[in-house]
NUKOLKOL-366201 format. One record per residue (C-alpha): x, y, z; residue in one letter. Coordinates in steps of 0.5 Angstrom, whole numbers, plus 500, padded with zeros to 3 digits. Layout:
<recs>
XYZA ...
</recs>
This chain:
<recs>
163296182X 165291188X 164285189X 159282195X 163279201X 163271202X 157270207X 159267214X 158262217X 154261224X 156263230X 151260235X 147268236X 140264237X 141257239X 135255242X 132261240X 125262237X 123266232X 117269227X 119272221X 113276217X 115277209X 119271209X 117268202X 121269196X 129271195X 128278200X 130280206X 125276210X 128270207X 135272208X 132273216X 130266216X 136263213X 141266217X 137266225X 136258222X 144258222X 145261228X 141256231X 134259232X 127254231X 123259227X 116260224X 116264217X 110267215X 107271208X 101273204X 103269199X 102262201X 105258194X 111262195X 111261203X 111254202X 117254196X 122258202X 120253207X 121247202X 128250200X 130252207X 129245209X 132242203X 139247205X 139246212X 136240213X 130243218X 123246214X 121251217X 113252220X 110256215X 103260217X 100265212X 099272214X 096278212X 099283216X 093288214X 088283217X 087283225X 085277224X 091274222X 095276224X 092273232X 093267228X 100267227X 102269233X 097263236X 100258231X 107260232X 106259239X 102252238X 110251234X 115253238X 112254245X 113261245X 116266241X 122269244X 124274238X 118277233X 122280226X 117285222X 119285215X 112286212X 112292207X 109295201X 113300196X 111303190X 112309185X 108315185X 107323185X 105327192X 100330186X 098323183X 097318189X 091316190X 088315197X 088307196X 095307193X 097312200X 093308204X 095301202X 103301203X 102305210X 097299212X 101294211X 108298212X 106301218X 099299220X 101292219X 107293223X 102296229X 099291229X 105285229X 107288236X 100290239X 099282238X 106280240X 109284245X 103282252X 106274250X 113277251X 111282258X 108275261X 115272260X 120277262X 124277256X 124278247X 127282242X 123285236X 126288230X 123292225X 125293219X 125300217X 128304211X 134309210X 127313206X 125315213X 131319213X 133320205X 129324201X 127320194X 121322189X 116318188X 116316194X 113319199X 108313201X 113309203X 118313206X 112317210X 110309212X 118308214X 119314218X 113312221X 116305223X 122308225X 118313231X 113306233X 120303234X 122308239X 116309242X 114301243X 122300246X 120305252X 113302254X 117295253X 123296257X 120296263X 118288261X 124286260X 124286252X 127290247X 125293240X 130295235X 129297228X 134297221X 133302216X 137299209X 139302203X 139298197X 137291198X 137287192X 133281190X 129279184X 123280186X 125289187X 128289180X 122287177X 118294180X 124298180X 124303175X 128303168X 136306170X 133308177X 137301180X 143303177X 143309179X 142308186X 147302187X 152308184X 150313190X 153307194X 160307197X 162301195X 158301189X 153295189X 147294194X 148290200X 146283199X 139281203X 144276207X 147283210X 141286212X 139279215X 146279219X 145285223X 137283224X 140278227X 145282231X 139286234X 136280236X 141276239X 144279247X 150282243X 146288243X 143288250X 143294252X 140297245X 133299245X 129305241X 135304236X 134305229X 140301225X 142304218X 144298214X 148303209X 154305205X 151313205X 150317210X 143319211X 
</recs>
C-alpha cells in the first residue's frame, strides 16, 4: 500500500469567498471541506446534525487556522432547518457565494432485508436532504447573478456493490439532481457540480464498515489505499473555485478505479 502524499498548502482559490458547508463535524469529508475553502481563503459557515460535534470541528478549526468558524445546527431532513441555515449563514457572512452538499447516510443491507424505514431514511437525508439545500439555495444566488454548488455524490452511482442498494440508489439520484438543477441554473449565471469518491476514510467510516470489507476496498484500489478526506475536499474546492468555470452538470470521480 502507498502512502497518502503531503497536503499542500493554499493557493488563494476562494479568497474572499463565502461558503456553507453541510456534514462538516467530525474527521470526514465535510470537515476536510471546511479546512481546505478555510485555507484557500474563503469565510465559511459549517453546519451538522450533530451539534456537540459541530461545536468540537469549529473549535478545533479555529484553533489550527486561527479563525472559528460560524457553527449552525442543521437537519437536513428538516425543511425547517434547513431555511434556518441558509438565513443564518447569510445573517454571517452577507450571503453565500458557494453551497457545499455533503449530508449523507449509509448503511448495509439486503434489497430482500431493507425496510422501508431504513430505505427511506438514507434517501431522505442523502437525496432529499440535498433536494432540499438547493430548492432553499439557489433563489439567493439567481438573485445575485453568480455561486457555485458542489454535491457530493459517490462512485456507488456508477459501481455496483451488495448491500448497498439504498445508498447507491440515493447517489445516483444526486448525481441526476445535479445535472438537472445545472441546467435551470445556468441561465442565472450559477453552477452546479458534483464529486463521486471512491473510498474516502476517516474514523468515524471504520466504525460502520463491515469486518474485512475496508480492506478489501482499499486493495480494488490503484494505488492501494483509500484517498484521504483532504483529496476529496481538494477537488470539492476546485468545483468551487473559477478554475472550473466552464463545468456545470458534471459528475467528478474522485477515484483511483474506474467506474
Amino acid at each position: 500500500m502507498r502512502t497518502a502524499p503531503t497536503e499542500p498548502g493554499g493557493h488563494g482559490l476562494l479568497e474572499g469567498r463565502t461558503v456553507v458547508i453541510t456534514a462538516a463535524a467530525g474527521s470526514g469529508i465535510g470537515s476536510a471541506v471546511a479546512r481546505r475553502c478555510l485555507l484557500e481563503g474563503a469565510r465559511i459557515v459549517i453546519s451538522d446534525a450533530h451539534e456537540r460535534r459541530l461545536g468540537e470541528t469549529a473549535d478545533a478549526l479555529g484553533e489550527e487556522l486561527g479563525s472559528r468558524p460560524a457553527a449552525i445546527r442543521c437537519d437536513v431532513t428538516q425543511e425547517s432547518d434547513v431555511r434556518a441555515l441558509l438565513e443564518g449563514a447569510i445573517r454571517e457572512l452577507g450571503h453565500v457565494d458557494v453551497w457545499v452538499n455533503n449530508a449523507g447516510l449509509g448503511g448495509n443491507g439486503l434489497v430482500t432485508e431493507l425496510t422501508d424505514e431504513q430505505w427511506g431514511k438514507v434517501i431522505d437525508v442523502t437525496l432529499t436532504g440535498t433536494f432540499r439545500c438547493l430548492r432553499a439555495v439557489l433563489p439567493h444566488m439567481y438573485e445575485r447573478g453568480r455561486g457555485a454548488v458542489v454535491n457530493n455524490a459517490s462512485v456507488l452511482g456508477w459501481r455496483a456493490q451488495d448491500r448497498q442498494a439504498h445508498y447507491a440508489a440515493a447517489k445516483a439520484g444526486v448525481m441526476a439532481l445535479t445535472r438537472s438543477a445545472a441546467m435551470e441554473a445556468a441561465e442565472h449565471g450559477v453552477r452546479v457540480n458534483a464529486v463521486a469518491p471512491s473510498l474516502a476514510v476517516h474514523p468515524n467510516l471504520e466504525k460502520v464498515m463491515p469486518p474485512g470489507l475496508l480492506e478489501e476496498l482499499e486493495a480494488r484500489e490503484a494505488f492501494g489505499r483509500a484517498a484521504e478526506p483532504w483529496e476529496v475536499a481538494n477537488v470539492m474546492v476546485f468545483l468551487a473555485s473559477d478554475l472550473s468555470s466552464y463545468m456545470t452538470g458534471e459528475v467528478v470521480s474522485v477515484s483511483s478505479q474506474h467506474p
